[in-house]
N, C-alpha and C positions, 0 to 999 in steps of 0.2 A: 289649143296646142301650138298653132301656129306663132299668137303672140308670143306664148313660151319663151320659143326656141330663138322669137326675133331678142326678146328681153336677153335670152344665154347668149345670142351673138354678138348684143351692146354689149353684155357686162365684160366677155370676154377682150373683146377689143381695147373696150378700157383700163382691163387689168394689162393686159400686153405692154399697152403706150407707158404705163405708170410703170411695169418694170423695166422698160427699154431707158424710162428717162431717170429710174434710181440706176442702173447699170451703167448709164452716162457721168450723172453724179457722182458715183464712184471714182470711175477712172480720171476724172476732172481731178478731183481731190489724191487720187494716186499720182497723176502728174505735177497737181503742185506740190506736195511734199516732196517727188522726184526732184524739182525744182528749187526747192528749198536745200536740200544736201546737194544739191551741187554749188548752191551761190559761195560760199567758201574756194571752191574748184575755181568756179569763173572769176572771182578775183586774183588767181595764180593763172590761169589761162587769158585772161585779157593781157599779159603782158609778154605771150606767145604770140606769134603770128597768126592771123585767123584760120589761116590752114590744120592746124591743128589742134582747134578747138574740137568739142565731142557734140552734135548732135543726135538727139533722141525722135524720131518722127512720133507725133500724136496717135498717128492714125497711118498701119500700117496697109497695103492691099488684102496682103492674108488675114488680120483684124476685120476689116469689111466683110471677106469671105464668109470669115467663121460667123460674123453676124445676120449676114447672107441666110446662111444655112441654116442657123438656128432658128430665123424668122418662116422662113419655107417652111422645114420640121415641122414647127407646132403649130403651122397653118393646115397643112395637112393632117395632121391628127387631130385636131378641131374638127378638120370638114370629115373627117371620117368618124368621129365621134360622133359629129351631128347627124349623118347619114345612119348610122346606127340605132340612132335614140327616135327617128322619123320613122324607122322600120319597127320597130319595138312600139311604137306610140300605134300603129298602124292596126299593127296586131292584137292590141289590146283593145284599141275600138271594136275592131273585129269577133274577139271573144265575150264583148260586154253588149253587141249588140245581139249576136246569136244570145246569151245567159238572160237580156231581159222579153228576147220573141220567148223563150222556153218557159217562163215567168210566167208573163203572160197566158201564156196557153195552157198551166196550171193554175191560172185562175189566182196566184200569189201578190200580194199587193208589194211587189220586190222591186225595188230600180237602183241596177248596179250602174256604177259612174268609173272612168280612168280616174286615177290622182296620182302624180308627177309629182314625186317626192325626191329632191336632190338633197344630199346630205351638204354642208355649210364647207365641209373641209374638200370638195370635189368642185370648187367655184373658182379654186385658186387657179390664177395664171401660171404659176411655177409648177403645176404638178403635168410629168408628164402623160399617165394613163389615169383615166377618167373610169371610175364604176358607178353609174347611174342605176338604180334601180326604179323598178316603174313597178307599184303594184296596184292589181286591181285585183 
């Protein structure tokens, strides 16, 4: 289980950086096209004083923030998710280890197992609430 949760933590992490650097990519491509409708501009404003030319900052402090905050967000619901799914794994050893002493002591040739089934669409980095089911 342990590997599991370390494998849900890589992939996690993975998916995080890949959407942090398509969300970068984006805005890259928002500011050159930004860039591009104004070159028209900046050939009528080069022959203004530089005083009043129009700057756009890349990268504002509140942009950071909010990036700030989204990055905390979903780390914390991660860790809370994983704290979850460690309590839920716990219990279920738990139920599976009393189901196979009771087995046993019925003399049944029975041996129940946990299985850690994640649905494919619960993996994504983008999603913010996670439904894991675990059955045993």
């Amino acid at each position: 289980m342990q590997n599991v949760v370390q494998v849900l933590e890589k992939q996690y992490l993975e998916e995080k950086h890949t959407a942090l650097e398509e969300q970068r990519m984006m805005y890259e491509r928002e500011l050159e096209s930004l860039r591009q409708q104004l070159s028209p501009e900046r050939t009528n404003q080069h022959q203004r004083s530089s005083s009043d030319r129009l700057t756009f900052p890349t990268h504002t402090p509140s942009h950071h923030s909010k990036i700030r905050f989204w990055t905390e967000e979903r780390d914390e619901l991660f860790r809370q998710s994983l704290s979850r799914l460690r309590e839920q794994v716990v219990k279920a050893n738990t139920l599976v280890r009393e189901a196979n002493f009771l087995a046993k002591e019925m003399n049944k040739l029975t041996d129940y197992q946990v299985t850690l089934q994640i649905p494919a669409a619960n993996l994504s980095a983008n999603r913010k609430v996670t439904n894991l089911c675990i059955h045993f």
